[in-house]
LOVEX-651825 format. One record per residue (C-alpha): x negated, y, z negated; residue number from 1; residue in one letter. Coordinates in Angstrom, 2 decimals. Each point is the difference from the previous one (the first is absolute). Layout:
<recs>
X	Y	Z	NUM	A
...
</recs>
This chain:
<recs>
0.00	0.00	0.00	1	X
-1.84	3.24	0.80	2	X
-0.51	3.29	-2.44	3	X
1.91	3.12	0.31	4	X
-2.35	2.38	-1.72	5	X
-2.99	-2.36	-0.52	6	X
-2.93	-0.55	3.02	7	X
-3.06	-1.83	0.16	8	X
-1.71	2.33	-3.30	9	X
2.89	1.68	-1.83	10	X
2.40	2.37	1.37	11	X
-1.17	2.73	2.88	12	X
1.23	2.82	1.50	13	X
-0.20	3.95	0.42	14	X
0.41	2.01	-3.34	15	X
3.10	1.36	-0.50	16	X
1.44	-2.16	2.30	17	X
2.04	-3.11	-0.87	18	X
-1.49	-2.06	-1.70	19	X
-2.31	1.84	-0.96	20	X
2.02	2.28	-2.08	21	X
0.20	0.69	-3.57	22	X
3.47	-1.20	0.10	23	X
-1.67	-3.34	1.28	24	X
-2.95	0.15	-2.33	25	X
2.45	0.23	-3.29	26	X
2.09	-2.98	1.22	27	X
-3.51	-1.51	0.24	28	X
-1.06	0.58	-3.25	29	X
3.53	-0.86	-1.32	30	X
0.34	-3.35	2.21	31	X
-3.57	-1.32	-0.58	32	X
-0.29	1.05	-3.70	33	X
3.45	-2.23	-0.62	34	X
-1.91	-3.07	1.89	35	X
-2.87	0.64	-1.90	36	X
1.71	0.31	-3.98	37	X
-0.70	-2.95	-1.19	38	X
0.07	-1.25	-3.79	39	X
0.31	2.21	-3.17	40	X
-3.35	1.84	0.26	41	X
-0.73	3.68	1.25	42	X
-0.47	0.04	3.68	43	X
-2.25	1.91	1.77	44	X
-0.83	0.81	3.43	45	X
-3.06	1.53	1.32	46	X
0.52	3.12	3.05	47	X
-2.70	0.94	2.09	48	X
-0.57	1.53	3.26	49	X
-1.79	1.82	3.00	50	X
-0.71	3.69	0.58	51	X
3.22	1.10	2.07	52	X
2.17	2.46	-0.32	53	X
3.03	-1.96	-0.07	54	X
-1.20	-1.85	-3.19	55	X
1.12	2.64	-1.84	56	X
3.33	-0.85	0.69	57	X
-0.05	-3.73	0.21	58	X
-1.77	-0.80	-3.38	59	X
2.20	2.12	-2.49	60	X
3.16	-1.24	1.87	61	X
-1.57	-3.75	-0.52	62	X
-0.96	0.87	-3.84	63	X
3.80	0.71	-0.69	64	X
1.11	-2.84	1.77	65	X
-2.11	-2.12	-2.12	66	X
0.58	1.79	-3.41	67	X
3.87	-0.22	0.55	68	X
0.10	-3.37	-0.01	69	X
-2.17	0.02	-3.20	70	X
-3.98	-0.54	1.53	71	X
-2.16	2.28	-1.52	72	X
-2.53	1.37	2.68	73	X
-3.79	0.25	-0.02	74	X
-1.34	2.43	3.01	75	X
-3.27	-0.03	1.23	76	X
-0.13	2.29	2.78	77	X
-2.18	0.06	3.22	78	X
-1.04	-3.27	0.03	79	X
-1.05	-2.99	2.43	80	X
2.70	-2.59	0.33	81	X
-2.24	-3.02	-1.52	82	X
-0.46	2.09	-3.41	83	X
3.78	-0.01	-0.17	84	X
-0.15	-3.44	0.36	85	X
-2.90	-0.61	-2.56	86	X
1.97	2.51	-2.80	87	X
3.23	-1.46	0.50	88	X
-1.66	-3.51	-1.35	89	X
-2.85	1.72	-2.12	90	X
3.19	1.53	-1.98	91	X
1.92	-2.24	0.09	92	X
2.87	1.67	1.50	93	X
3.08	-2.09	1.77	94	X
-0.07	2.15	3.03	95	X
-2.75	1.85	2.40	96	X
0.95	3.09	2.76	97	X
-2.24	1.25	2.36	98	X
1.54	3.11	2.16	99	X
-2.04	-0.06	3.24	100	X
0.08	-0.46	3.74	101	X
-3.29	-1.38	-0.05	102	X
-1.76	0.94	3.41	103	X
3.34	2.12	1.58	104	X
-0.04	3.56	0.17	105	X
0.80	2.66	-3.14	106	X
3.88	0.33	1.28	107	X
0.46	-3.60	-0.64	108	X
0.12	-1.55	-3.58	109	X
0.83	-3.70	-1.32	110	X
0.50	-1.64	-3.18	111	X
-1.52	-3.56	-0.98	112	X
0.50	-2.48	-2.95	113	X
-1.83	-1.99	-1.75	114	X
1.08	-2.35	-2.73	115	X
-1.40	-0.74	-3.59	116	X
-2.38	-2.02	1.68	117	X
-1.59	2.56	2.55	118	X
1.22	-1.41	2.74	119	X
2.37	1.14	2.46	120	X
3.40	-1.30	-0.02	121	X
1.08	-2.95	1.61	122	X
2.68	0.99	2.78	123	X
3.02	-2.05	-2.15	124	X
-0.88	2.33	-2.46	125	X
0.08	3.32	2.39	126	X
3.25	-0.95	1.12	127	X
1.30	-0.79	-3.43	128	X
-1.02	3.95	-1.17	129	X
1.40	0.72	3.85	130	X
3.47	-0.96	-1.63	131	X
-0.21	1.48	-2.93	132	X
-0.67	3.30	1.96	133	X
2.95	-0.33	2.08	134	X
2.17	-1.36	-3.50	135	X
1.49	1.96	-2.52	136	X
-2.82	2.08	-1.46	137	X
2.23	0.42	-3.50	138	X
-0.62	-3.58	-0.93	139	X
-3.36	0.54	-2.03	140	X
0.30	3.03	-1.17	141	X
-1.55	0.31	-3.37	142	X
1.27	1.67	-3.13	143	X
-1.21	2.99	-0.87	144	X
-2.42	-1.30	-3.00	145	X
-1.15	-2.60	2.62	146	X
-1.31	2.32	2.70	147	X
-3.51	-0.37	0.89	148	X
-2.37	2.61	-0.37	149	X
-3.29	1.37	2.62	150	X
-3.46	0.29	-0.92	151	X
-2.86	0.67	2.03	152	X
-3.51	-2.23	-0.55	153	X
-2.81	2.19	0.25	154	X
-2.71	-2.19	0.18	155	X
1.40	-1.60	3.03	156	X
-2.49	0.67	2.61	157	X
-2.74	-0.82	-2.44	158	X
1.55	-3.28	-0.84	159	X
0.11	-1.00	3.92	160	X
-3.30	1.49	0.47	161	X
-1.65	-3.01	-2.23	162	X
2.22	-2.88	0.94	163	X
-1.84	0.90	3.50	164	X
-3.34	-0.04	-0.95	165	X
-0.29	-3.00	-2.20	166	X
1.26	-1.63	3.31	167	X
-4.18	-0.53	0.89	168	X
-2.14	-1.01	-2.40	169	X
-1.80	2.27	-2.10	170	X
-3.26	-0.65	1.32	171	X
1.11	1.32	3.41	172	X
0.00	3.05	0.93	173	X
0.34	2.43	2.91	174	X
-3.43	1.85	-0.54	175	X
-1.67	0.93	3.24	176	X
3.42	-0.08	2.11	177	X
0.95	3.59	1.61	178	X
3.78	-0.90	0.17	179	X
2.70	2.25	1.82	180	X
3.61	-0.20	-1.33	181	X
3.06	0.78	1.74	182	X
3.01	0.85	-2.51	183	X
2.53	0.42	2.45	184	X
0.66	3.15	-2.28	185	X
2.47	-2.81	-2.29	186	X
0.25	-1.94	-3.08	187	X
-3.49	-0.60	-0.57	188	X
-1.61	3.59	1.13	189	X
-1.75	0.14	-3.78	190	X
-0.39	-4.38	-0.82	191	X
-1.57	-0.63	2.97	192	X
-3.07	2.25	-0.46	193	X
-0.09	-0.24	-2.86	194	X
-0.09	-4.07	-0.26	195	X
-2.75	0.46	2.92	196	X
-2.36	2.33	-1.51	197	X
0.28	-1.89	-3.69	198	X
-1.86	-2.74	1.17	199	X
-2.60	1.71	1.95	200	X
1.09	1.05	3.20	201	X
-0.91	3.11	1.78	202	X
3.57	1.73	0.80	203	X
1.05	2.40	2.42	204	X
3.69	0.06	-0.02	205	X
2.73	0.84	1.95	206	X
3.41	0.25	0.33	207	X
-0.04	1.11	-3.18	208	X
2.21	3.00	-0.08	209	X
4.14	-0.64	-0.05	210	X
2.47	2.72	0.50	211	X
2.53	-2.59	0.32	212	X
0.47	0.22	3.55	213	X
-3.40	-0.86	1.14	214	X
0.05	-3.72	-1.35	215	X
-1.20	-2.59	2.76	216	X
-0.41	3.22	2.63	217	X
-2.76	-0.72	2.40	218	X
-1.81	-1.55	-3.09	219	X
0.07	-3.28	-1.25	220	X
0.23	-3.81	1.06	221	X
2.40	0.74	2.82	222	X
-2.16	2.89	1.08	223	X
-3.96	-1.25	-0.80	224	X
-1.17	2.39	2.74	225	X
-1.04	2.40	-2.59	226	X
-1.63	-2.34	-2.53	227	X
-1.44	-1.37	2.73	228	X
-2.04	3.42	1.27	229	X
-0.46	0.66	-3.62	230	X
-2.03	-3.04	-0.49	231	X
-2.47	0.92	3.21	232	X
-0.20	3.68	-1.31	233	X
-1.23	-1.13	-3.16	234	X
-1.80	-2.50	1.09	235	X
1.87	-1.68	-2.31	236	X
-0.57	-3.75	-0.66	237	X
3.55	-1.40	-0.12	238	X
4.08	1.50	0.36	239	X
2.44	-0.70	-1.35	240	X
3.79	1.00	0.71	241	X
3.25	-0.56	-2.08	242	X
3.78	0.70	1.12	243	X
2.28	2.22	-1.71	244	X
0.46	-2.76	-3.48	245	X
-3.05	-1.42	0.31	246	X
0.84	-3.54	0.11	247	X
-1.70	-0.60	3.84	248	X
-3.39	1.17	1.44	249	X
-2.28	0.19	2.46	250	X
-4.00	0.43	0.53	251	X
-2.66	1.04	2.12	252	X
-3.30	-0.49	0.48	253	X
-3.01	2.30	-0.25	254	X
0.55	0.56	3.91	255	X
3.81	0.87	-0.56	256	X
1.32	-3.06	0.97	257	X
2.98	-1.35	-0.97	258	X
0.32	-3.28	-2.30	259	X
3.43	-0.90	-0.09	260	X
1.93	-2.55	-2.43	261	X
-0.66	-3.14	1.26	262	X
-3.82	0.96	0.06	263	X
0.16	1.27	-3.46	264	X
1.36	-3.42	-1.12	265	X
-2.67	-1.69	1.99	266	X
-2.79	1.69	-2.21	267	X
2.19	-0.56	-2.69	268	X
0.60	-4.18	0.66	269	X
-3.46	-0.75	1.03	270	X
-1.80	1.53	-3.47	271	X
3.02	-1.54	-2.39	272	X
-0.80	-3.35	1.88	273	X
-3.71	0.03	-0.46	274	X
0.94	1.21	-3.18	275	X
2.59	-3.08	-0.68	276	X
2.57	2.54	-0.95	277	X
2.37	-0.41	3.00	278	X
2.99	-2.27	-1.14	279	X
2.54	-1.60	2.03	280	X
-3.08	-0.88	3.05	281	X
0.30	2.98	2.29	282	X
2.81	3.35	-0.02	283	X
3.50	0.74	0.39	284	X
0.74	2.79	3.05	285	X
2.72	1.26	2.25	286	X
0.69	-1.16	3.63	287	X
-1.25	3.77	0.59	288	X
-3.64	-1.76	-0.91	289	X
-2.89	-0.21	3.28	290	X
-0.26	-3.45	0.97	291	X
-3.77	0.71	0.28	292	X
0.28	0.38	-3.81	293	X
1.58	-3.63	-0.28	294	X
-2.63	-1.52	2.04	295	X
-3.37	1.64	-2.11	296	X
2.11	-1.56	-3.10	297	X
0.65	-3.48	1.85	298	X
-3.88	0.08	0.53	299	X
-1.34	0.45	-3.45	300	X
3.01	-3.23	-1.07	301	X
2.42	2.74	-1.71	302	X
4.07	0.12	1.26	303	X
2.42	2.79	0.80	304	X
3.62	-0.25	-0.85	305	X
1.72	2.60	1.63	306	X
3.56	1.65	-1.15	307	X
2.29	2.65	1.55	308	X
-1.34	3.61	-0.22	309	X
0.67	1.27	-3.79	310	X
-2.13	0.06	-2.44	311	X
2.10	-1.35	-2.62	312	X
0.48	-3.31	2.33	313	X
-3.85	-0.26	0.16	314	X
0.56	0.33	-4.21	315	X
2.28	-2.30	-0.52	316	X
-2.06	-3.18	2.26	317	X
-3.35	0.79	-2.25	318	X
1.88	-0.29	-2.82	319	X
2.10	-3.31	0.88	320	X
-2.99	-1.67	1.41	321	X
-2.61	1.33	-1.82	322	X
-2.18	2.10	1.84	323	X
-2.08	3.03	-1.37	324	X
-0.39	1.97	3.26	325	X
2.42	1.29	2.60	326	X
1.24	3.56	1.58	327	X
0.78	1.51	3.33	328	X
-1.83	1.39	3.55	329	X
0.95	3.00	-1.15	330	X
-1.64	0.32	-3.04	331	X
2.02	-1.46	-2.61	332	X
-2.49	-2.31	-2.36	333	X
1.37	-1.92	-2.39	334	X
-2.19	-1.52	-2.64	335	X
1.75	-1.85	-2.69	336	X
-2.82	-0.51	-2.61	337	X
0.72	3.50	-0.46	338	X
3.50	1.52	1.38	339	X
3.38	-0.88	0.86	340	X
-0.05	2.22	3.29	341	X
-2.13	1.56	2.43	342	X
-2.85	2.20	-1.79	343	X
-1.87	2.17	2.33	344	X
-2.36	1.01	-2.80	345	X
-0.94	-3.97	-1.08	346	X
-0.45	-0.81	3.34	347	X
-2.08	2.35	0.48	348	X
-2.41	-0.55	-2.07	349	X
-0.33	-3.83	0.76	350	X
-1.23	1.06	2.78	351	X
-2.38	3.04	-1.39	352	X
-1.47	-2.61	-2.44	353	X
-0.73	-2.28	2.97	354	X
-1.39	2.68	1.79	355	X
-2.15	1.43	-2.62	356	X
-1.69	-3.20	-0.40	357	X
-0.75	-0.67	3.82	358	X
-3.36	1.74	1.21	359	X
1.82	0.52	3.44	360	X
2.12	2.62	1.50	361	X
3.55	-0.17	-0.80	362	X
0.61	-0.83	4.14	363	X
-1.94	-2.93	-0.14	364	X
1.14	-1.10	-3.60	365	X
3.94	0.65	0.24	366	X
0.22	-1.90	3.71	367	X
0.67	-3.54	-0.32	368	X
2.12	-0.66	3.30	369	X
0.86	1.40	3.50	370	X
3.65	1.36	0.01	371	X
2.03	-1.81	2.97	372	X
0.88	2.96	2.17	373	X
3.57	0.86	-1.48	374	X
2.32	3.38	0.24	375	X
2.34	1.18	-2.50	376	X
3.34	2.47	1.50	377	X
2.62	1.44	-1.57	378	X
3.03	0.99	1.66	379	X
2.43	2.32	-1.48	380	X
3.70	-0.02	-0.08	381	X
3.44	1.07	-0.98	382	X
2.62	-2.37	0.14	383	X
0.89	-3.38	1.03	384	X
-2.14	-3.28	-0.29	385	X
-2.86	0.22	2.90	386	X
-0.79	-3.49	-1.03	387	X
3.38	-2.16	0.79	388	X
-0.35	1.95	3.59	389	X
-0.15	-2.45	2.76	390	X
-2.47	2.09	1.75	391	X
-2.52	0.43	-2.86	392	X
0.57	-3.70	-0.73	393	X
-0.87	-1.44	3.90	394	X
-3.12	2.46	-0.02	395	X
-1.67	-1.50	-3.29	396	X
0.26	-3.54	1.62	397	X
-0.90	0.49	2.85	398	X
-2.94	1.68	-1.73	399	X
-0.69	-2.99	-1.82	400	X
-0.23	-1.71	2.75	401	X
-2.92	2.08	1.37	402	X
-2.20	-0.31	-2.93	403	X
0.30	-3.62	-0.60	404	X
-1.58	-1.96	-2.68	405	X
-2.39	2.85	-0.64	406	X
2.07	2.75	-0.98	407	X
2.90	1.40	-2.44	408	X
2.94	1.76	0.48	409	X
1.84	1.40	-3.00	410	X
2.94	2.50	0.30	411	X
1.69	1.21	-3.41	412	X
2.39	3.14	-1.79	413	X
-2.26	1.65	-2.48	414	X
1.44	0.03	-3.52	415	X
-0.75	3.34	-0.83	416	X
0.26	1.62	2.94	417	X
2.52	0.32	3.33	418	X
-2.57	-1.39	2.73	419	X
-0.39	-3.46	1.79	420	X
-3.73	-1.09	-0.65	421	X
-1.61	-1.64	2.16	422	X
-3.08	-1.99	0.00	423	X
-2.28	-2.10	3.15	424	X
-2.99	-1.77	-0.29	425	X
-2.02	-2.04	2.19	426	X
-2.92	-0.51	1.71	427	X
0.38	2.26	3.25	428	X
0.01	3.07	-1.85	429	X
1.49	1.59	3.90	430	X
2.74	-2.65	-0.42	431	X
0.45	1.13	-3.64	432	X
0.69	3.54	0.95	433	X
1.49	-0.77	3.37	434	X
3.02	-2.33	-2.61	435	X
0.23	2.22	-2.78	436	X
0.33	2.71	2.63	437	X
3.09	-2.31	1.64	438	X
1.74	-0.72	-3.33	439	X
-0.04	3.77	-1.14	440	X
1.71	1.22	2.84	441	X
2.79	-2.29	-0.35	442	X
0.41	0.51	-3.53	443	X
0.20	4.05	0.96	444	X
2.74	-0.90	2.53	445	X
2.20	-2.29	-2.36	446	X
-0.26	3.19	-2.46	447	X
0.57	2.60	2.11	448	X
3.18	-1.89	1.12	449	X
1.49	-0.31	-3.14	450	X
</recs>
């Protein structure tokens, strides 16, 4: 049964706009505090969120939500979506909010859960608070001696800012590396240095400035342009680039080069093996994964498991079957020794501390495989289902059909945003473009008829 207000990470849209109203956000805090009251004890819930604008509105309409139905409310402010998820279980609280878009643009804002445990919700539960919101919001309501109260944790950032560093060993640290950071101007403009230049590293930082309508504008993971030319100005020996919430990155080398997700993870799997620290005999990643990536970890006897694009689904396979690493192409590293969700930051510096101990150039050090030629499109639009077209639907088997055994075709909705996404990869990197090229114009005709 699909979601109404729920996507593939929380529910999206444009502020001030439904859902993303504070109308919405108080039936929120109302429907979600209700599924989350549980026992006699005081509940709590823990707020958090980016640097736009339209958090002011969203997080005060969530705190009342939440305090109506008898929650009391811990906010923590501008911070990264993983130390949301590390408070809610390092205080025990029932209940976890993070009020972001991620990687989207300022005008956009979301709102994702995470339970006692620090792990998003299951999608039975989203749909179970989805009812609640549509319900009777006067069932709950708590007396007046029962309503909850807000507070706000001070030492939030500081807390975060050491659960992140005793992720490497002590004896490690990033002395010698000239590192450029990309804050995206978002929820970790002040960890993220920080964390960085605590253990050593030489900072220069950017994207450090938020006005609350600058978050994730020509800055960040989805824009690495600028970290990248930061890195060869400086002379810098490593970048490093986070999205809006910090929960994905990417890097570049010291020629400005981009190392994406599946590379990070390959630096990552390859020191935890010789390590004997990988569990679960290889990683968990998306269909959205390079196939030259599979291959380097077929090679050194490690597996991929691959689940639909989310990084909760990625989540919920390492925990079921056990494995310790896992994340996304795009930059979303999961690493459950340590976190229940993507963490840019922790990521990060798995990779700094291999670095730091390789006497090699980060370009040589950080490439373990040759990407498969493959192209990534997005094609907006407004209305209608591109994807049941009959069109759209001939032209992606037909393109199969052209690439053969040695190629991919995947065609999906985004879950957080209105475009078709489209991915090809193969060998024939002219056939690759020539396909994706074929299946993008019919997806633009099927939308422009609707």
């Amino acid at each position: 049964m699909s979601k109404k207000y729920f996507g593939t990470d929380g529910i999206r849209g444009t502020a001030n706009r439904e859902p993303m109203t504070a109308i919405t956000a108080l039936r929120v805090g109302k429907a979600a505090g209700r599924q989350f009251l549980r026992g006699s004890h005081r509940h709590k819930v823990v707020i958090g969120k980016d640097t736009r604008l339209s958090g002011y509105m969203l997080e005060p309409a969530l705190t009342a939500g939440f305090i109506s139905v008898g929650m009391d409310v811990v906010l923590v402010g501008p911070l990264p979506t993983p130390a949301v998820a590390m408070l809610t279980r390092t205080l025990r609280a029932d209940l976890g909010v993070m009020i972001s878009a991620s990687h989207n643009p300022f005008e956009d804002n979301g709102i994702k859960l995470f339970g006692p445990d620090g792990y998003k919700l299951s999608d039975d539960v989203e749909r179970e608070i989805e009812r609640k919101m549509d319900g009777d919001l006067s069932e709950g309501r708590a007396a007046p001696a029962a309503l909850g109260r807000a507070m706000r944790l001070a030492d939030a950032p500081g807390r975060y800012i050491e659960h992140v560093k005793n992720t490497i060993p002590e004896r490690r640290t990033l002395d010698g590396l000239k590192v450029v950071v990309d804050c995206a101007n978002g929820a970790a403009y002040k960890v993220a240095p920080t964390v960085l230049a605590e253990l050593g590293a030489d900072v220069i930082a950017i994207g450090v400035d938020p006005d609350g309508m600058n978050i994730n504008k020509e800055c960040g993971s989805t824009y690495p342009m600028r970290m990248q030319e930061e890195v060869v100005r400086h002379g810098a020996d490593v970048g490093i680039a986070l999205d809006g919430d910090a929960d994905r990155l990417v890097m570049a080398d010291e020629a400005g080069r981009v190392i994406d997700g599946d590379q990070l993870m390959a630096v990552i799997a390859e020191s935890w093996q010789r390590e004997g620290r990988l569990k679960g005999g290889g990683i968990v990643a998306t269909v959205m994964s390079n196939l030259g990536f599979e291959r380097y970890l077929q090679g050194i006897g490690l597996s991929m498991h691959r689940t639909q694009v989310g990084d909760r689904y990625v989540v919920e396979h390492m925990v079921a079957e056990g494995y310790n690493l896992g994340g996304e192409q795009s930059g979303h590293i999961v690493l459950t020794d340590y976190c229940t969700t993507g963490d840019a930051l922790v990521a990060a510096l798995q990779a700094l501390a291999v670095f730091a101990d390789q006497a090699q150039p980060v370009s040589r050090a950080a490439r373990f495989f040759e990407p498969l030629p493959q192209l990534l499109r997005n094609v907006r639009f407004h209305g209608g289902a591109p994807l049941e077209d009959a069109e759209v639907q001939r032209t992606v088997e037909a393109a199969r059909l052209r690439l053969g055994d040695g190629g991919r075709v995947l065609v999906r909705n985004s879950g957080t945003e209105p475009l078709i996404r489209v991915m090809v990869e193969g060998l024939d990197e002219a056939l690759v473009a020539a396909v994706a090229e074929d299946i993008a114009g019919a997806v633009e005709r099927a939308g422009a008829a609707t």
